[in-house]
C-alpha positions in Angstrom: 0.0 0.0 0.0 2.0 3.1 -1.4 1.6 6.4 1.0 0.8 9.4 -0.4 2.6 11.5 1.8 6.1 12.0 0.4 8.5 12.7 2.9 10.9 15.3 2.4 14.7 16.2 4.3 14.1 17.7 7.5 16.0 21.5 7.3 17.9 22.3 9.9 16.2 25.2 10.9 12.5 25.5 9.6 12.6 28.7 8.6 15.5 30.1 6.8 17.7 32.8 6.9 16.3 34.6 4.0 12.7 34.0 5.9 11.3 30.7 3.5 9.4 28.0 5.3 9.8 24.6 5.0 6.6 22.9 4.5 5.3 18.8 4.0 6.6 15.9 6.0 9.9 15.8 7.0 11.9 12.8 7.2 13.3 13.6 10.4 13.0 16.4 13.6 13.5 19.8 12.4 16.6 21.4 15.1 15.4 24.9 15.3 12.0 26.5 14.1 14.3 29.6 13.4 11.7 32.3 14.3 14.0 35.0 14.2 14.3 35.0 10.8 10.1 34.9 10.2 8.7 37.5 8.3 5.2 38.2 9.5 2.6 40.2 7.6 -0.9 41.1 8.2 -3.9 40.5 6.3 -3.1 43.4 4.1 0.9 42.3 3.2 2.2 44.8 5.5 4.5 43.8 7.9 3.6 42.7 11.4 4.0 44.7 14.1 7.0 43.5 16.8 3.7 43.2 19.3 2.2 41.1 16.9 5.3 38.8 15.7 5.5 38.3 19.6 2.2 37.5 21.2 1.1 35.7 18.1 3.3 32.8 18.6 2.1 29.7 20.4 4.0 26.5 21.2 2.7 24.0 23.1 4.3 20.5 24.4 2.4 17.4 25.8 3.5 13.6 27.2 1.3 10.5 27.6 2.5 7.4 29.6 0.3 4.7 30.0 2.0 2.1 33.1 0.7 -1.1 34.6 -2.3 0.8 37.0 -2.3 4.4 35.4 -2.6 6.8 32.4 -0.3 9.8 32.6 -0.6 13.4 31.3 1.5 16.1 31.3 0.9 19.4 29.3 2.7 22.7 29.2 1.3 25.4 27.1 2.9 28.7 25.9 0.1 31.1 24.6 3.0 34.5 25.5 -0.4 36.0 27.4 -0.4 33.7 29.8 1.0 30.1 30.6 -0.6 27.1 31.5 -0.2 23.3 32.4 -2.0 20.4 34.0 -1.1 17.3 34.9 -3.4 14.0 35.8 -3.1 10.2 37.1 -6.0 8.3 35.6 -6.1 4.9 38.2 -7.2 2.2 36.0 -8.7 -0.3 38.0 -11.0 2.5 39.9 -11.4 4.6 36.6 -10.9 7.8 39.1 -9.0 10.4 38.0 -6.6 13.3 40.3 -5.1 15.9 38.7 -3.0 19.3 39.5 -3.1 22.7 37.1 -0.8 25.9 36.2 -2.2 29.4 35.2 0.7 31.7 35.3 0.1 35.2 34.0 2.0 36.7 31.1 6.1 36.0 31.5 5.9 34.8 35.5 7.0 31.5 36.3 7.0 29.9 33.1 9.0 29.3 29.9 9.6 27.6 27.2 12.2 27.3 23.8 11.3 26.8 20.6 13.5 23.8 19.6 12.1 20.2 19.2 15.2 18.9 19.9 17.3 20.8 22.4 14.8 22.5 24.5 13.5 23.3 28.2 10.0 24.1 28.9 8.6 24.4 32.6 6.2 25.4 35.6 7.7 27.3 38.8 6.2 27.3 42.0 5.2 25.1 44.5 4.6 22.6 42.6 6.5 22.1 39.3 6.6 20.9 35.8 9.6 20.5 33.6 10.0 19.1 30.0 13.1 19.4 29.0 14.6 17.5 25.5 18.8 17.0 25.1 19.1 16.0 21.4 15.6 14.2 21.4 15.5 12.6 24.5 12.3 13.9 26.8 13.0 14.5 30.7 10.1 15.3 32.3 9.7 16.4 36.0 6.6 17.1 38.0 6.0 17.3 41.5 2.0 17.9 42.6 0.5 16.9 45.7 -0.1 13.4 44.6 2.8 12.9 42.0 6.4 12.8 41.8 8.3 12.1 38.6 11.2 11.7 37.2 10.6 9.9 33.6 12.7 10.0 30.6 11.3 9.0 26.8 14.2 7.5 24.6 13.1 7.3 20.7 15.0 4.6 19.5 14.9 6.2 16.1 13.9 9.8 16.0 14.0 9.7 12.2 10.6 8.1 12.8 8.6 10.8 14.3 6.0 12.0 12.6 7.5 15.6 11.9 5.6 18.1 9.5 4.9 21.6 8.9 1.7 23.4 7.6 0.3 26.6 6.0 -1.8 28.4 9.0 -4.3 30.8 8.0 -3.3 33.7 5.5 0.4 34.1 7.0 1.2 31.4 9.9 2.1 28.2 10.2 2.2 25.6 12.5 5.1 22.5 13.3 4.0 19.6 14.8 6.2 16.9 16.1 4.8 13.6 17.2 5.7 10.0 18.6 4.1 7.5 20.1 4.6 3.9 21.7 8.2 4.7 23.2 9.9 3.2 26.2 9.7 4.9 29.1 12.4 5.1 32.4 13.0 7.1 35.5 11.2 7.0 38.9 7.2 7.4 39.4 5.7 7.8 42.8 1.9 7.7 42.3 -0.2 8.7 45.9 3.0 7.8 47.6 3.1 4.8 46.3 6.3 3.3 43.5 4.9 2.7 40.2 6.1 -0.2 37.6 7.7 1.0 34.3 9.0 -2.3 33.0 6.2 -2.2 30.5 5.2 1.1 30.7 4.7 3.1 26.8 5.1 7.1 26.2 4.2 9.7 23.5 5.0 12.9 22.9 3.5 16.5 21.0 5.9 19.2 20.4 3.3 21.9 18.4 4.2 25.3 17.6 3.7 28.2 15.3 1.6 31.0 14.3 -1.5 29.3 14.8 -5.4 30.6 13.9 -6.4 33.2 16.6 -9.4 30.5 17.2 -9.3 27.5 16.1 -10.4 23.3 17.2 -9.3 20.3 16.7 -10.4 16.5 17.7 -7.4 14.2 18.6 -6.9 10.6 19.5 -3.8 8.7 20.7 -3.2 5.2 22.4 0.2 3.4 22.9 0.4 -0.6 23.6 1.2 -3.4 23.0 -0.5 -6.4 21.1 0.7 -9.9 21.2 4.3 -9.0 21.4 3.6 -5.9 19.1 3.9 -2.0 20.0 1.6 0.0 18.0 1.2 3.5 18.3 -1.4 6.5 16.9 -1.8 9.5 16.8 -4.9 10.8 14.9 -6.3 14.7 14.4 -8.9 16.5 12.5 -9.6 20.0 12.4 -5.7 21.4 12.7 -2.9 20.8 10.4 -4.8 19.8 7.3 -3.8 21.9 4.7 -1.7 20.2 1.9 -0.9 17.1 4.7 -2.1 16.0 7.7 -0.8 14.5 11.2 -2.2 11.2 11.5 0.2 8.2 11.7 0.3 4.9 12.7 3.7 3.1 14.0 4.4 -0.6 14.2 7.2 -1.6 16.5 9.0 1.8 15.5 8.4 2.0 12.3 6.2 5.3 10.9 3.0 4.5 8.5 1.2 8.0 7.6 -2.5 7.7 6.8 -5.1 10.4 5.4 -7.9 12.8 6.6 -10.1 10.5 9.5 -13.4 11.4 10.3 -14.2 12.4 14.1 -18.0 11.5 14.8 -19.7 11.7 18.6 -22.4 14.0 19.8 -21.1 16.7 21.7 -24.3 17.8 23.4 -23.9 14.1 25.1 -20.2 14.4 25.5 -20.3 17.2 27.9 -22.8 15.8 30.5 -21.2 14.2 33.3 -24.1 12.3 33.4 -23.5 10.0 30.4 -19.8 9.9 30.1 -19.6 7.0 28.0 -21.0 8.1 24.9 -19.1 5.9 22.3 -16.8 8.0 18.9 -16.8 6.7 15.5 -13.2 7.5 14.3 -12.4 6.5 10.8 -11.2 7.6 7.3 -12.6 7.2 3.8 -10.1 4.7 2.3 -10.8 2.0 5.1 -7.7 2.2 7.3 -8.7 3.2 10.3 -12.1 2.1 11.2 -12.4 2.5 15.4 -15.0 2.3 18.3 -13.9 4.9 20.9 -15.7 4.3 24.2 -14.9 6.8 26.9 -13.9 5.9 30.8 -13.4 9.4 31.9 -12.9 12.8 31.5 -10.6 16.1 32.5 -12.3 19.1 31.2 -11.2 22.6 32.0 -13.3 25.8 30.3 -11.7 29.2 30.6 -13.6 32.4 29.7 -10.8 34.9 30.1 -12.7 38.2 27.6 -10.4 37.7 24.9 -8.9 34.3 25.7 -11.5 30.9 25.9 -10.8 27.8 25.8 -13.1 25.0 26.2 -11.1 21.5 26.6 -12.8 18.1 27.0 -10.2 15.0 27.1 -10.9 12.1 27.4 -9.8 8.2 29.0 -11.2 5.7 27.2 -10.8 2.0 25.0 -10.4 1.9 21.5 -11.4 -1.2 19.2 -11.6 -1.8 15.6 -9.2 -2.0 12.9 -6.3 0.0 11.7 -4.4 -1.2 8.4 -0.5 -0.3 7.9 1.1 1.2 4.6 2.0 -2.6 4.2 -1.6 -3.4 4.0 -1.8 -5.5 7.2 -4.7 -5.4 9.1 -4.4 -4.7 13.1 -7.5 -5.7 15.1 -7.6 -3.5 18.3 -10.2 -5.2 21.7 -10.3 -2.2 24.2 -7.0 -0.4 24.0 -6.6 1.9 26.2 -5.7 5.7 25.3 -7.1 9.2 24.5 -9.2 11.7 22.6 -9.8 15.4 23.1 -12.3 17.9 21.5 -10.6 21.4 22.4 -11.5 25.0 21.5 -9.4 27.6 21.4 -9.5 31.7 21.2 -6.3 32.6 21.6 
């Protein structure tokens, strides 16, 4: 099954010195997004104002680690108004869910660099968050009152991330740099008690760029493992869709892009705490990914901040169905678990 999606040589900075994107899929991370050298117009092709090059910009980073008794998330977000982070422990067996969050107002107590590969991101205070990357290794550090962590993702071959950049409205853009299904390490103390990472699986989002000043997006990601296999996904509709698209698929390492996928669930449903189990269809025209999303549970945070809103539903859940590889094999999934998340932002 041929792929559509030519890949191209990831630059070493994404932008160039004489201010030209790079845009498609990349064979590889990109080192440096280069955003010194990006010339910014408005609407009307003159250029952006410094105010605007700055506050405009938004880069935002995200790890998932699924372990014997618990889902992971840790997110970090860079908006230049304001920064924000959360992170959660999803207990399997109980299906309960605890979680810590960050507001920090503009420039206090947070930060963040706008490399994918080399790279420090964090979360001061009393309780902390750090995501730091040393040449594509993640390191990520939290301390909440019911978490401590010390966890480091190890791609085994980075040159298999799914790495692309996009066209953003009239004059942005937006990089996005995914992996999923990596071994995890380090030292996890859950409620005080050690956690097993033997067997435990990561995935990571590095997104950043001049992104729509409101925009959504439906996502869905799992890591496991099926008799003796480690598959991957990451899935998205709504962002990153002009001339290529996010979604990919990875068997035992190895990267398989797929096309547009189709994001059906009833929203009305999705948001009463009352019926939280309200099942997704996910799935794409040519038949390779056909899936039953059934959710667990749910962290949802809704902001109404005047000019900033965002309105973010993610969700715990089992997948099932099928997903076909570039090689034409067909991978049955029985109640894997991962993530999906319908987000809206005005930013």
């Amino acid at each position: 099954m041929q792929n559509s999606q030519q890949l191209i040589s990831a630059p070493s900075s994404l932008i160039a010195a004489n201010g030209e994107l790079s845009f498609g899929h990349f064979n590889g991370p990109v080192s440096q997004l280069g955003l010194a050298n990006f010339v910014y117009t408005n609407v009307m092709d003159k250029p952006a104002s410094l105010w605007a090059k700055h506050f405009h910009y938004k880069q935002f980073q995200f790890v998932s680690i699924n372990c014997d008794e618990y889902i992971l998330g840790f997110a970090l977000a860079d908006i230049r108004y304001l920064g924000s982070g959360f992170c959660y422990v999803f207990h399997i067996p109980s299906q309960t869910l605890q979680e810590h969050t960050w507001l920090k107002p503009c420039g206090m107590g947070y930060g963040t660099q706008p490399s994918p590969v080399n790279s420090l991101a964090y979360l001061k205070g009393k309780h902390s968050l750090q995501i730091q990357i040393v040449e594509g290794q993640w390191h990520i550090r939290a301390n909440t009152p019911f978490l401590e962590a010390e966890l480091t993702i190890t791609p085994a071959n980075q040159q298999q991330c799914m790495a692309m950049c996009g066209p953003t409205g009239y004059s942005g853009w937006t990089y996005t740099q995914k992996q999923n299904a990596l071994p995890v390490a380090g030292h996890l103390l859950v409620n005080g008690k050690t956690q097993n990472l033997a067997t435990a699986l990561g995935a990571y989002d590095f997104s950043a760029g001049y992104m729509r000043r409101e925009t959504s997006w439906r996502w869905a990601s799992f890591s496991t493992r099926l008799n003796q296999t480690c598959i991957g996904l990451n899935l998205a509709a709504g962002v990153n869709e002009t001339g290529c698209n996010e979604n990919a698929l990875w068997i035992d390492g190895e990267k398989h892009l797929l096309g547009p996928v189709h994001f059906s669930f009833k929203r009305s449903l999705a948001s009463e705490t009352s019926k939280p189990h309200q099942p997704w269809h996910i799935y794409s025209a040519d038949g390779r990914v056909n899936l039953r999303f059934t959710p667990l549970n749910c962290r949802q945070e809704r902001l109404n901040l005047w000019l900033l809103k965002s309105n973010f539903r993610q969700y715990m859940g089992h997948f099932s169905g099928t997903l076909v590889c570039q090689h034409g094999q067909t991978h049955q999934l029985q109640d894997v678990l991962g993530l999906t998340e319908d987000h809206f932002a005005r930013w």
